[in-house]
C-alpha positions as YAML, in Angstrom:
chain: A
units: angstrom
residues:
- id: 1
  name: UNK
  ca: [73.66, 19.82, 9.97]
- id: 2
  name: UNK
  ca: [70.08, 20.62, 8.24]
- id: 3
  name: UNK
  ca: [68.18, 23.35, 9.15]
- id: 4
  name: UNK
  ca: [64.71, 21.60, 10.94]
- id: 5
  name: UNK
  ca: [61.68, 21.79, 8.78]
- id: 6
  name: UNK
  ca: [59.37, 25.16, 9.80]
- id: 7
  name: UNK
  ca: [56.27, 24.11, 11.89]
- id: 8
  name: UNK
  ca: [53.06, 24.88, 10.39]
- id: 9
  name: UNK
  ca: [51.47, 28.41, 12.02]
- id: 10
  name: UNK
  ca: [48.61, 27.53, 14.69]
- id: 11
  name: UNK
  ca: [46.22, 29.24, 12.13]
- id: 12
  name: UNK
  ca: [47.18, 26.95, 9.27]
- id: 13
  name: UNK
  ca: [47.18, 23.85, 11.49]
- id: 14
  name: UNK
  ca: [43.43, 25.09, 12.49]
- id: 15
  name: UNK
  ca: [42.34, 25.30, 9.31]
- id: 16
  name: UNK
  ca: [43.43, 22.28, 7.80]
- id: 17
  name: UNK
  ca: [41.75, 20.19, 10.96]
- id: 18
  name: UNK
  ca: [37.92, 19.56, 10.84]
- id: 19
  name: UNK
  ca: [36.40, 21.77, 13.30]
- id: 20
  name: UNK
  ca: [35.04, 20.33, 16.95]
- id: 21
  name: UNK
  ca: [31.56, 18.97, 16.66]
- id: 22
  name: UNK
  ca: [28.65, 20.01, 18.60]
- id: 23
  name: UNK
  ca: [26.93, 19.29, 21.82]
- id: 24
  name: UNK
  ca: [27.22, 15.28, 22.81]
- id: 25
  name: UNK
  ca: [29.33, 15.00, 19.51]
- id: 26
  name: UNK
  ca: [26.89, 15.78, 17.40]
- id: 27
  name: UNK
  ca: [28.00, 17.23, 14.16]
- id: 28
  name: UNK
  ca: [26.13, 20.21, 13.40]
- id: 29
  name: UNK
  ca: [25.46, 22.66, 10.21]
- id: 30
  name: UNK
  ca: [28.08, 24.90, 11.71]
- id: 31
  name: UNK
  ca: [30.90, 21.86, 11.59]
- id: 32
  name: UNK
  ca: [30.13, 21.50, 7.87]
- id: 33
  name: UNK
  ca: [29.94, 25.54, 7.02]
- id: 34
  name: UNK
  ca: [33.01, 26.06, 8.59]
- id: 35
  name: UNK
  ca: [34.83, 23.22, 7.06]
- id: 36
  name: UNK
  ca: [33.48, 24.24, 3.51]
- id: 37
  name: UNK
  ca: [34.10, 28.03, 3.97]
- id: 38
  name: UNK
  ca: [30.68, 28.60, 3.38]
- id: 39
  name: UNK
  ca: [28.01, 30.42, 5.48]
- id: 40
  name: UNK
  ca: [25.78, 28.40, 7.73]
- id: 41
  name: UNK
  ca: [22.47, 29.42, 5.17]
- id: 42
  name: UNK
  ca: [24.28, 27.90, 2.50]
- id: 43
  name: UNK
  ca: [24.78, 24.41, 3.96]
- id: 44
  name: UNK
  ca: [20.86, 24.69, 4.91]
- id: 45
  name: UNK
  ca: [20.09, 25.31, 1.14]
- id: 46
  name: UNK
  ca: [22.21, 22.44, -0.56]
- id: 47
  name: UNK
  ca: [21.33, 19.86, 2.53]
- id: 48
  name: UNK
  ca: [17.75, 21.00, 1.64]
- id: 49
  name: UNK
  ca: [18.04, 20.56, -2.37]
- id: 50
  name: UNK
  ca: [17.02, 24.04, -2.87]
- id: 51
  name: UNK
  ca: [16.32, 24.36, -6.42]
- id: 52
  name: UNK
  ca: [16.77, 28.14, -6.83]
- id: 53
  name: UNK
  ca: [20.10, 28.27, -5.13]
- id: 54
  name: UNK
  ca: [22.71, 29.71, -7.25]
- id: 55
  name: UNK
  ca: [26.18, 29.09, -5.96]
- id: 56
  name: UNK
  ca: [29.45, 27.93, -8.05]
- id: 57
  name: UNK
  ca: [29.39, 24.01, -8.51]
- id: 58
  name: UNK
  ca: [33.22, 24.19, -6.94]
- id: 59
  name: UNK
  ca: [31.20, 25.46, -3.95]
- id: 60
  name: UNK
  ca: [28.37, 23.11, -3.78]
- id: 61
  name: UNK
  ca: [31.17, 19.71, -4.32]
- id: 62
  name: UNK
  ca: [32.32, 21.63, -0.98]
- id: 63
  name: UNK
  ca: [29.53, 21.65, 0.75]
- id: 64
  name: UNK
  ca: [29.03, 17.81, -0.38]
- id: 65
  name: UNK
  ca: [32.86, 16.74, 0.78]
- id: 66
  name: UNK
  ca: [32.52, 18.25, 4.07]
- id: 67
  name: UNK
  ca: [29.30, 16.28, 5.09]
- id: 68
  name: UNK
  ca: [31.29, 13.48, 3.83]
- id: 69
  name: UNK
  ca: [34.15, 13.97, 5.94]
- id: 70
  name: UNK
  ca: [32.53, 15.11, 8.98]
- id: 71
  name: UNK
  ca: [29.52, 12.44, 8.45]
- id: 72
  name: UNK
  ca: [26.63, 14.98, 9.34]
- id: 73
  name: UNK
  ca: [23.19, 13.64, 9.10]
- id: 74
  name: UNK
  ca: [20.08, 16.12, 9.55]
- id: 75
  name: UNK
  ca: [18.53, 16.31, 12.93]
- id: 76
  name: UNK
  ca: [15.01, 15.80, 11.54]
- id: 77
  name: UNK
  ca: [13.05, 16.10, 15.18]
- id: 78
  name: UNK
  ca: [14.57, 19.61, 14.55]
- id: 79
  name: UNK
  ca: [13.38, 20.07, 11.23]
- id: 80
  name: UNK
  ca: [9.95, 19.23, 12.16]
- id: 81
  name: UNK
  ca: [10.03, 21.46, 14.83]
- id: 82
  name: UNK
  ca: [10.62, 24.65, 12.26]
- id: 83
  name: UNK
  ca: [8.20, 22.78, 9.53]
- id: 84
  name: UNK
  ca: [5.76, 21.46, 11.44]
- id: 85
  name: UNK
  ca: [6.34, 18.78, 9.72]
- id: 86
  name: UNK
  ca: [6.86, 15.38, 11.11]
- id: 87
  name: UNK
  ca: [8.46, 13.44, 7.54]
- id: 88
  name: UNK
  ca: [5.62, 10.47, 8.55]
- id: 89
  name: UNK
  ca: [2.76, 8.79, 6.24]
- id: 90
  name: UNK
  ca: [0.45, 7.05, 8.41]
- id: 91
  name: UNK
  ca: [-1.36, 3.69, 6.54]
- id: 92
  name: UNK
  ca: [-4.33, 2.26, 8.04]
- id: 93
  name: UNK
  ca: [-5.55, -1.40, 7.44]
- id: 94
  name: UNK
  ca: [-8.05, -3.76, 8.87]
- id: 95
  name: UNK
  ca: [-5.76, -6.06, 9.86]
- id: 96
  name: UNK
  ca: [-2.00, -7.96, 8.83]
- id: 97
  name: UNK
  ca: [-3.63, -11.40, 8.42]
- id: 98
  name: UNK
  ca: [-4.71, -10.58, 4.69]
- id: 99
  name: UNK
  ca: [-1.39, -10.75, 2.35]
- id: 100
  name: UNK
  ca: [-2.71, -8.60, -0.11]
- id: 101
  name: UNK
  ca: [-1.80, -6.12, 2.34]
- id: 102
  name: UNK
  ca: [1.76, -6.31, 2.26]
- id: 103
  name: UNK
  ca: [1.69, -5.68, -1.31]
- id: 104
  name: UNK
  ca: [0.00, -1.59, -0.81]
- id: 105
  name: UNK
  ca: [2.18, -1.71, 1.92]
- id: 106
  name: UNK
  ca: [5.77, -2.03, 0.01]
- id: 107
  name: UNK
  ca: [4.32, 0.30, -2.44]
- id: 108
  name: UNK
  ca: [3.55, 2.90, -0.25]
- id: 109
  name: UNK
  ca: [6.96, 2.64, 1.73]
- id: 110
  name: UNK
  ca: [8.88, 2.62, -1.49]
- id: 111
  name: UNK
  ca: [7.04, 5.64, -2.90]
- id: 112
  name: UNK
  ca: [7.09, 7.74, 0.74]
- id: 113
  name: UNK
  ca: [10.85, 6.96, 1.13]
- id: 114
  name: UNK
  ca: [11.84, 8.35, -2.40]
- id: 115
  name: UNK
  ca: [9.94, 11.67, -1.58]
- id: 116
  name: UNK
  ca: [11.81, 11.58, 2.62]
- id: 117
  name: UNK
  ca: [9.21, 10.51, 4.26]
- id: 118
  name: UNK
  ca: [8.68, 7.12, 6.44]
- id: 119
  name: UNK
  ca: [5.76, 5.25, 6.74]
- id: 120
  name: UNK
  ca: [4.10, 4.06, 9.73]
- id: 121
  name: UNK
  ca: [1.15, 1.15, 9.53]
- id: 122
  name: UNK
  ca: [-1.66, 0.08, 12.20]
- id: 123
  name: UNK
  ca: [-4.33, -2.04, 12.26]
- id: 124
  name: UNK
  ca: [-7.96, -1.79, 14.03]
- id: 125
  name: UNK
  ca: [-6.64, -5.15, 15.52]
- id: 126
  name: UNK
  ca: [-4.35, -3.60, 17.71]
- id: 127
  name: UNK
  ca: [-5.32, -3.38, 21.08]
- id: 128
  name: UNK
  ca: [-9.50, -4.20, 20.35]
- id: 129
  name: UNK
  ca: [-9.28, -0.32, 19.87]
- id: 130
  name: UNK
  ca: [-12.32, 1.38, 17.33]
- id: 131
  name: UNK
  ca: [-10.49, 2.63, 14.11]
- id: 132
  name: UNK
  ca: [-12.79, 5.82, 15.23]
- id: 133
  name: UNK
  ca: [-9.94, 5.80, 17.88]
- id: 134
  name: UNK
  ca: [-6.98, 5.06, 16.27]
- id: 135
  name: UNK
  ca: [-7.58, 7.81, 13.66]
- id: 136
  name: UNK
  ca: [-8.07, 10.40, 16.27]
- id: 137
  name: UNK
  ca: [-4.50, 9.28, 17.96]
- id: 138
  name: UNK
  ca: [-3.09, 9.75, 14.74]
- id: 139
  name: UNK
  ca: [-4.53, 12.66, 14.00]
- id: 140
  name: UNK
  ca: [-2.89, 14.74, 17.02]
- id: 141
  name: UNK
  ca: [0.17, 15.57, 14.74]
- id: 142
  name: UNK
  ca: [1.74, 12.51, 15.05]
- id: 143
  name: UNK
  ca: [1.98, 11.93, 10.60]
- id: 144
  name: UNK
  ca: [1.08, 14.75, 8.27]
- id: 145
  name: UNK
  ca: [-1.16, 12.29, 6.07]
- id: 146
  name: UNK
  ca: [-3.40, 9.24, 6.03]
- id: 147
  name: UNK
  ca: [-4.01, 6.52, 4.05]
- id: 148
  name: UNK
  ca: [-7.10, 4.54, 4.69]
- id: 149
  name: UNK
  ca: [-7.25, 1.03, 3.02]
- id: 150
  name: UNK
  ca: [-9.44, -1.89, 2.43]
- id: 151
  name: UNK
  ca: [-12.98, -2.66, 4.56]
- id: 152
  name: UNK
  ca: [-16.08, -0.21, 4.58]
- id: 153
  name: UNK
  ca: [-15.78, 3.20, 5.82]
- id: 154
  name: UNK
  ca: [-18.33, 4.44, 8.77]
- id: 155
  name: UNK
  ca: [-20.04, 7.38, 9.42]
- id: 156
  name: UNK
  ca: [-17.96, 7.78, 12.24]
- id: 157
  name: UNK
  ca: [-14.73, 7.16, 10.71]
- id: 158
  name: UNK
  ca: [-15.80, 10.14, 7.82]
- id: 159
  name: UNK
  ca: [-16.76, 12.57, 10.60]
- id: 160
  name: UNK
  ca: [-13.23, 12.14, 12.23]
- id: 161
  name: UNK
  ca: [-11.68, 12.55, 9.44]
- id: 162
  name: UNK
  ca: [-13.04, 15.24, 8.49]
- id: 163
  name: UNK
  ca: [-12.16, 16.90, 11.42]
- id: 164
  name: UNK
  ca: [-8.63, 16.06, 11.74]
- id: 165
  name: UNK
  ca: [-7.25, 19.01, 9.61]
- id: 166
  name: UNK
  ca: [-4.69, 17.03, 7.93]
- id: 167
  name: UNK
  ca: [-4.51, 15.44, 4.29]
- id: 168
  name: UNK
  ca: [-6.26, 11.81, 3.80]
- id: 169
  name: UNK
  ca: [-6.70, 9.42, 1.07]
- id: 170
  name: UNK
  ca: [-8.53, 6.11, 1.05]
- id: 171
  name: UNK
  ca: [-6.82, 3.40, -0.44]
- id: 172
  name: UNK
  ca: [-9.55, 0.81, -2.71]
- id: 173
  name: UNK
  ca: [-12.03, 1.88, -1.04]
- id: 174
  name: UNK
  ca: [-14.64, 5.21, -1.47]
- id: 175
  name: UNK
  ca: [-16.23, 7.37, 1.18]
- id: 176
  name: UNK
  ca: [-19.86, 7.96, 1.57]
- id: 177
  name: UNK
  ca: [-19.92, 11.46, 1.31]
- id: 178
  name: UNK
  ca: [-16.21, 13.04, -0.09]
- id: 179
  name: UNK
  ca: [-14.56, 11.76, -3.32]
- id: 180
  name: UNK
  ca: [-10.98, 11.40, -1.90]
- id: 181
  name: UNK
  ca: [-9.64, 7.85, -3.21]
- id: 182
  name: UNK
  ca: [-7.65, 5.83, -5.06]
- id: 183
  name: UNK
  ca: [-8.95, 2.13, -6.08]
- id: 184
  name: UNK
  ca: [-8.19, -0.38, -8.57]
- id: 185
  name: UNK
  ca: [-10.48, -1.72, -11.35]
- id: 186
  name: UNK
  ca: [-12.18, -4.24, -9.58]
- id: 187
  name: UNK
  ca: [-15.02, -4.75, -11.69]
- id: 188
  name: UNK
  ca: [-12.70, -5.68, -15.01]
- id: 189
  name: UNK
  ca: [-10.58, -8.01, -12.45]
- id: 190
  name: UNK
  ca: [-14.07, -9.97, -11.76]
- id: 191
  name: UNK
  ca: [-14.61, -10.05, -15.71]
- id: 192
  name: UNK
  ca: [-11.57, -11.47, -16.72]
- id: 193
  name: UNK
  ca: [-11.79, -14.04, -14.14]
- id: 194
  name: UNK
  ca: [-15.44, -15.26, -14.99]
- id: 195
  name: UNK
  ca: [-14.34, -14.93, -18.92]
- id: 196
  name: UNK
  ca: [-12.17, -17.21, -18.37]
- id: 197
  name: UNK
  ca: [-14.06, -19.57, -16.70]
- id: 198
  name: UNK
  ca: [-16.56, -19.09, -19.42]
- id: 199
  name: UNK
  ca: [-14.56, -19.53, -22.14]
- id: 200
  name: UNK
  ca: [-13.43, -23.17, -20.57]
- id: 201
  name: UNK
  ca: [-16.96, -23.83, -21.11]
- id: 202
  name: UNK
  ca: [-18.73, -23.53, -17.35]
- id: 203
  name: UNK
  ca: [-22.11, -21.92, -16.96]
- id: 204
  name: UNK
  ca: [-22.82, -22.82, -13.79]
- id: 205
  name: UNK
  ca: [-20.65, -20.47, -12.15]
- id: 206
  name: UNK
  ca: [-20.44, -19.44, -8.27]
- id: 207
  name: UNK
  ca: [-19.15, -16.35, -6.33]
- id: 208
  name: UNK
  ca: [-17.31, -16.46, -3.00]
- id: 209
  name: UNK
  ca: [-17.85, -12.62, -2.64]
- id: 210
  name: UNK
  ca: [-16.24, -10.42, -0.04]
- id: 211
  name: UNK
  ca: [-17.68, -8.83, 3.54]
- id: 212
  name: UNK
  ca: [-20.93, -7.43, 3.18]
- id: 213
  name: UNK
  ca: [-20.37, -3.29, 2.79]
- id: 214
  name: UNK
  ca: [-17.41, -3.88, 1.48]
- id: 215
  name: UNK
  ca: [-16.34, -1.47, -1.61]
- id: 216
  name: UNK
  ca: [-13.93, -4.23, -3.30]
- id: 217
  name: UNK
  ca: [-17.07, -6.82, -2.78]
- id: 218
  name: UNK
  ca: [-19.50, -4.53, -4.21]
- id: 219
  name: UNK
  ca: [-17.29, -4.29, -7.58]
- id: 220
  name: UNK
  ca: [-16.46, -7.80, -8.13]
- id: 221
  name: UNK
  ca: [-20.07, -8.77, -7.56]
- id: 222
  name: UNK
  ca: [-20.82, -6.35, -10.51]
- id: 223
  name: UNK
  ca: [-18.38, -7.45, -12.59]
- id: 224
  name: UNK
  ca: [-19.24, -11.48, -11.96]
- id: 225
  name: UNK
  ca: [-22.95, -10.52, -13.14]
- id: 226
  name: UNK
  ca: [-22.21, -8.63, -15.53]
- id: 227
  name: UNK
  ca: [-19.98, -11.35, -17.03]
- id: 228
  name: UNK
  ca: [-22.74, -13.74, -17.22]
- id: 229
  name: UNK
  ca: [-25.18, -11.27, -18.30]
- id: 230
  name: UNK
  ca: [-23.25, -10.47, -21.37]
- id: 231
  name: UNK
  ca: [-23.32, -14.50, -22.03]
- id: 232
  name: UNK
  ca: [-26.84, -14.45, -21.52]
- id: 233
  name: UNK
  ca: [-26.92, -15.90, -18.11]
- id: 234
  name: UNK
  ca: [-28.64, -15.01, -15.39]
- id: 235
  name: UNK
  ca: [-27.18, -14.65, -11.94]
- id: 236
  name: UNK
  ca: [-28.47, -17.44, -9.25]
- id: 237
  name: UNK
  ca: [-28.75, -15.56, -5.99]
- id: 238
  name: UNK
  ca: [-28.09, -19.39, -4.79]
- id: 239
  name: UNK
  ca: [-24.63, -19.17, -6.24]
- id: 240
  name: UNK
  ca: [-23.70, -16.14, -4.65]
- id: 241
  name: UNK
  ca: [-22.53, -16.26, -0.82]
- id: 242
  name: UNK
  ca: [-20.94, -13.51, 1.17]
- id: 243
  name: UNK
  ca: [-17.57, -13.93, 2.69]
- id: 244
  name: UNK
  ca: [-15.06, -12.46, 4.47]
- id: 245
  name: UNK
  ca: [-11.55, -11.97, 2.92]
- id: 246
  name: UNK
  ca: [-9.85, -14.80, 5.18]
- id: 247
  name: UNK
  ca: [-9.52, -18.33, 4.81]
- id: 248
  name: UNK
  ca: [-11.92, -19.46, 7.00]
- id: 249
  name: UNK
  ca: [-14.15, -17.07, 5.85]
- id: 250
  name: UNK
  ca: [-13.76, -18.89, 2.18]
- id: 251
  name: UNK
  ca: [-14.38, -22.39, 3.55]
- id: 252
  name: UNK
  ca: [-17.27, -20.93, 5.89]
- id: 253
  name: UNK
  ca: [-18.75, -20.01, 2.38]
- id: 254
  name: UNK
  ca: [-17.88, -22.91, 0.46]
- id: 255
  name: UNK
  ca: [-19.63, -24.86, 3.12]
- id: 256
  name: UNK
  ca: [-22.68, -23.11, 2.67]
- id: 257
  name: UNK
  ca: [-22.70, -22.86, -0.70]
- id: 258
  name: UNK
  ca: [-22.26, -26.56, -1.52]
- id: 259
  name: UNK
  ca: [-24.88, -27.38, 1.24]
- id: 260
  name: UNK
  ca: [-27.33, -24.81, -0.71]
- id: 261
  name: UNK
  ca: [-28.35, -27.98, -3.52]
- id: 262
  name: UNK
  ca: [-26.56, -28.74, -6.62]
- id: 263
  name: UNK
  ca: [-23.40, -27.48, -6.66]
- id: 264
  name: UNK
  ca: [-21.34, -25.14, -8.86]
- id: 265
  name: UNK
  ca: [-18.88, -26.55, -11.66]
- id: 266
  name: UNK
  ca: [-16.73, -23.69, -10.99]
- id: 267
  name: UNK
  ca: [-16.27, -20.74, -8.21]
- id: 268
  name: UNK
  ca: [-14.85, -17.02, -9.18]
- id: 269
  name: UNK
  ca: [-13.36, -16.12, -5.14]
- id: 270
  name: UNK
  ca: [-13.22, -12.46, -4.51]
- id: 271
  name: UNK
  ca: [-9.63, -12.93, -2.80]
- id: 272
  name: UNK
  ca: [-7.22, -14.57, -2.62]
- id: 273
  name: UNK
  ca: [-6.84, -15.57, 0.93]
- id: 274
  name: UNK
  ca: [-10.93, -16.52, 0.91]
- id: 275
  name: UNK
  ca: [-9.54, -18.98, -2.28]
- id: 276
  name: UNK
  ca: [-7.18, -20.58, 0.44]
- id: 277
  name: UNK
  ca: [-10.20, -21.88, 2.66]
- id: 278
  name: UNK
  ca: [-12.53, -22.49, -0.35]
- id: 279
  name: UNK
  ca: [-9.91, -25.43, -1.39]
- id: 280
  name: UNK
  ca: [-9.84, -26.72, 1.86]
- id: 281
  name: UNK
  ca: [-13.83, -26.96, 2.32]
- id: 282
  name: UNK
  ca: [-13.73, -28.30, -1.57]
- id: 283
  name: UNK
  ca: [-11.04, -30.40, -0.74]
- id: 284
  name: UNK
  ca: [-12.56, -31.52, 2.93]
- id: 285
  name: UNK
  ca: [-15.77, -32.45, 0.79]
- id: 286
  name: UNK
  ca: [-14.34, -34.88, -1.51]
- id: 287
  name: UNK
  ca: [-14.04, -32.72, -4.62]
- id: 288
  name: UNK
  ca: [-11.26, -32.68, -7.13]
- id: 289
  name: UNK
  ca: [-10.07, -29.21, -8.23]
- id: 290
  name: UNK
  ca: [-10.36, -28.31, -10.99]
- id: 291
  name: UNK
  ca: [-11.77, -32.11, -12.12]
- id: 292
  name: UNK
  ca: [-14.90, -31.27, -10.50]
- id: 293
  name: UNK
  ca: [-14.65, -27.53, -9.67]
- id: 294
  name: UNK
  ca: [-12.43, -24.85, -11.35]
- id: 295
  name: UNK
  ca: [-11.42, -22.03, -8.73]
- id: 296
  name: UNK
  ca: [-10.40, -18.66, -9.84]
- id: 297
  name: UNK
  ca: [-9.50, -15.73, -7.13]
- id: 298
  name: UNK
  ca: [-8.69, -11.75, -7.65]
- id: 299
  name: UNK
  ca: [-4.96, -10.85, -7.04]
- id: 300
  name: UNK
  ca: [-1.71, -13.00, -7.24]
- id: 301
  name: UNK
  ca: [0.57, -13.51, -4.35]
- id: 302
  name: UNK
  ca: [3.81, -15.54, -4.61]
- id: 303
  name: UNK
  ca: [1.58, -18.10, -1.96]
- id: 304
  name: UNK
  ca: [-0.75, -18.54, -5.03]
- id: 305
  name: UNK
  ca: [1.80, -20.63, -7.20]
- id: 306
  name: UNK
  ca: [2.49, -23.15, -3.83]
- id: 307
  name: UNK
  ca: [-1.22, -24.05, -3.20]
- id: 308
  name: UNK
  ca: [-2.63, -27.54, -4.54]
- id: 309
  name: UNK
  ca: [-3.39, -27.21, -6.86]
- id: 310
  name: UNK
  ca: [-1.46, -23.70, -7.63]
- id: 311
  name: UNK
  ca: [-4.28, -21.32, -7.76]
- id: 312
  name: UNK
  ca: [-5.15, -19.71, -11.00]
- id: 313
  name: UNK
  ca: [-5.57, -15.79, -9.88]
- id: 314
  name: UNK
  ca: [-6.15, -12.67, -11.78]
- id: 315
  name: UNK
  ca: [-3.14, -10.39, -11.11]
- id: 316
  name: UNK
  ca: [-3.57, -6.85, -10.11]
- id: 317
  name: UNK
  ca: [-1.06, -3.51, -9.87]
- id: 318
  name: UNK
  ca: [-1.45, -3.51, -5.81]
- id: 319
  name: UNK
  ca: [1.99, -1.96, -5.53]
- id: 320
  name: UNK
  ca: [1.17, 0.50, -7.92]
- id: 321
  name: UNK
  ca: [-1.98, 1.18, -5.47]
- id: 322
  name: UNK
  ca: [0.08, 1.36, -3.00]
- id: 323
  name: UNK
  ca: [2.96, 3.97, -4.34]
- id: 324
  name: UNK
  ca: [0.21, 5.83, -6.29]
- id: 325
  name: UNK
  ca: [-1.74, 6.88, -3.20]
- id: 326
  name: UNK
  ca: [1.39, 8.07, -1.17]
- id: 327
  name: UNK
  ca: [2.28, 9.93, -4.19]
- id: 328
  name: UNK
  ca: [-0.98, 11.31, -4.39]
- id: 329
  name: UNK
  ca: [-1.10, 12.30, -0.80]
- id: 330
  name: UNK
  ca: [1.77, 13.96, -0.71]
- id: 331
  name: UNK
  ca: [1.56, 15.97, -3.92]
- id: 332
  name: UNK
  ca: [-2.09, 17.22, -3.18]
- id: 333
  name: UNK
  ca: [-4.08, 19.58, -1.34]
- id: 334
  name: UNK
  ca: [-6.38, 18.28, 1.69]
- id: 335
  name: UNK
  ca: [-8.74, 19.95, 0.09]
- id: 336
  name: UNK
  ca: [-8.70, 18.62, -3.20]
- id: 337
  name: UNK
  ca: [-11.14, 16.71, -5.12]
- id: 338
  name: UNK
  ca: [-9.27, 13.08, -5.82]
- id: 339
  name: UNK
  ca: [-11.44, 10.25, -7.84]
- id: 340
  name: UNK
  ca: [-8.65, 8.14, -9.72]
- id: 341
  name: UNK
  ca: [-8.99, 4.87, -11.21]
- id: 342
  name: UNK
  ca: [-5.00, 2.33, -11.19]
- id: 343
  name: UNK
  ca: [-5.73, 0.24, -14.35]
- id: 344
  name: UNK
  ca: [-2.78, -0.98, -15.10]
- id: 345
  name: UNK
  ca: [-1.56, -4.04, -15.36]
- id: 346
  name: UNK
  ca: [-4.17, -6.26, -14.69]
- id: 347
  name: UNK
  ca: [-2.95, -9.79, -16.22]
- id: 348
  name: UNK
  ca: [-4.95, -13.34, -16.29]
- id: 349
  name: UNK
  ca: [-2.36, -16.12, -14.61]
- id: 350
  name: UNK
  ca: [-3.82, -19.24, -15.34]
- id: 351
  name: UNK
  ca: [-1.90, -22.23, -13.08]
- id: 352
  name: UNK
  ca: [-3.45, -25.64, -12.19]
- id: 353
  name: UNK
  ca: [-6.97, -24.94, -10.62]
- id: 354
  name: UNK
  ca: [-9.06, -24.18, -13.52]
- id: 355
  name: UNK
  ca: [-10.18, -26.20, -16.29]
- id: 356
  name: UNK
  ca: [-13.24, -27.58, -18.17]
- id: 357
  name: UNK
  ca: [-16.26, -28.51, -17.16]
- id: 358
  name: UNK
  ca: [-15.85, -32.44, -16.44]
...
């Protein structure tokens, strides 16, 4: 009869096992440093991508196979803790209605989850609360940075942030007082849209504009007059109504502006959810787009090409916006000085709602 095959000492049996995990079954740092025969620091510095850490790559693959194994996942309320740091971007907006939104907001997401951070949006609808408010609830450590988009900025709204002590950046739009933005070129958005209206062959050409204070309104009104200047028009105060960027703000305006006298043959809209209610007051009035008016509206949304007619739109890099100013935020000082202009790509799509003059 065989001998029986030796048992395996208690020490060897130990070490082959992955050691207990921590408190509630939590596995810990520890687990994963004593699985990878590695000291505790260690673990910290490869979890942590520390780029002066200078350890064998058999040892780091270690490091890497044990987390595998054992699963661990960084206790990040922890982290913050030691940091100070709380890994969250807030973004501020006037409200979810507008879907030009959603665009800055899946760029800034994108952009704050490649760098570990999350990314946590509110609107001054919430609640009826002031954004004066909101800011200063966000401000009591709750994200470590703010990004501030769309709609006029108050006095108010400056003063508090100013005071918060944490890093901000408004998103298309520009402070009274401190240069610390990032917008798009609005005012060459407005030019290509009225050049191409021009070049169809309209003169008589009308602007659905956005809210009064507005920073994106004030730059597509310059670039619509400055489009017919340089075609040696002048601007008809008549043909220029303030709206604001919703749809019934756009058919409030059309309203108005078709009630003003003779009408327009074709209307640049500052946005594209205002171009929504502008072909349902055109519409609502008997008028054939673009038969009788061409319509034209800054930025595309995937809505844009399921309107009747699809809406010809002026495409702009809002995602770009978006993952630029998270980028920017989070690569800065508070302190610093940031004026930047996203230029690119800005593209003319030209669908079923413009056309000649009839």
């Amino acid at each position: 009869m065989s001998n029986p095959r030796p048992r395996p000492s208690a020490a060897r049996a130990r070490a082959a096992a992955p050691p207990a995990s921590g408190r509630g079954g939590r596995v810990t740092m520890s687990d994963v440093a004593a699985l990878a025969r590695v000291d505790k620091a260690v673990v910290s510095r490869v979890v942590n991508d520390d780029k002066v850490l200078s350890i064998r790559p058999e040892t780091r693959e270690r490091v890497h196979a044990a987390i595998r194994q054992l699963g661990y996942r960084r206790n990040m309320a922890a982290r913050s803790l030691r940091t100070a740091r709380t890994g969250t971007l807030g973004l501020f907006i006037p409200d979810f209605a507008n879907p030009v939104y959603a665009e800055i907001i899946t760029g800034a997401e994108a952009e704050a989850l490649a760098r570990g951070c999350v990314l946590m949006v509110g609107t001054s609808t919430a609640g009826g609360r002031a954004a004066k408010d909101y800011l200063e609830v966000l401000g009591e450590g709750r994200v470590d940075g703010l990004l501030l988009a769309g709609g006029p900025i108050t006095w108010a709204e400056q003063e508090t942030l100013s005071s918060l002590g944490i890093p901000w950046l408004l998103v298309n739009r520009r402070g009274r007082t401190t240069a610390r933005h990032v917008i798009l070129d609005d005012t060459r958005a407005a030019l290509i849209a009225v050049e191409h209206l021009l070049e169809l062959g309209h003169e008589r050409i009308a602007h659905v504009g956005g809210p009064a204070g507005a920073d994106t309104a004030r730059r597509r009104r310059a670039g619509y007059r400055k489009a017919l200047r340089q075609h040696e028009l002048i601007p008809d105060p008549d043909l220029d109504v303030v709206a604001d960027y919703t749809p019934d703000g756009g058919a409030r305006a059309t309203t108005e502006l078709l009630a003003g006298g003779a009408r327009p043959t074709a209307i640049f809209v500052a946005n594209v959810a205002s171009a929504i209610g502008v072909l349902t007051a055109l519409r609502t009035a008997g008028l054939s787009v673009p038969e009788d008016v061409s319509v034209i509206a800054v930025h595309d949304l995937p809505l844009a090409d399921h309107l009747v007619p699809a809406l010809t739109t002026v495409r702009m890099p809002l995602r770009r916006l978006g993952a630029r100013a998270a980028e920017l935020l989070l690569t800065t000082q508070p302190g610093d000085l940031i004026s930047e202009v996203v230029r690119e790509p800005i593209e003319l799509i030209v669908r079923q709602s413009t056309g000649p003059p009839s």
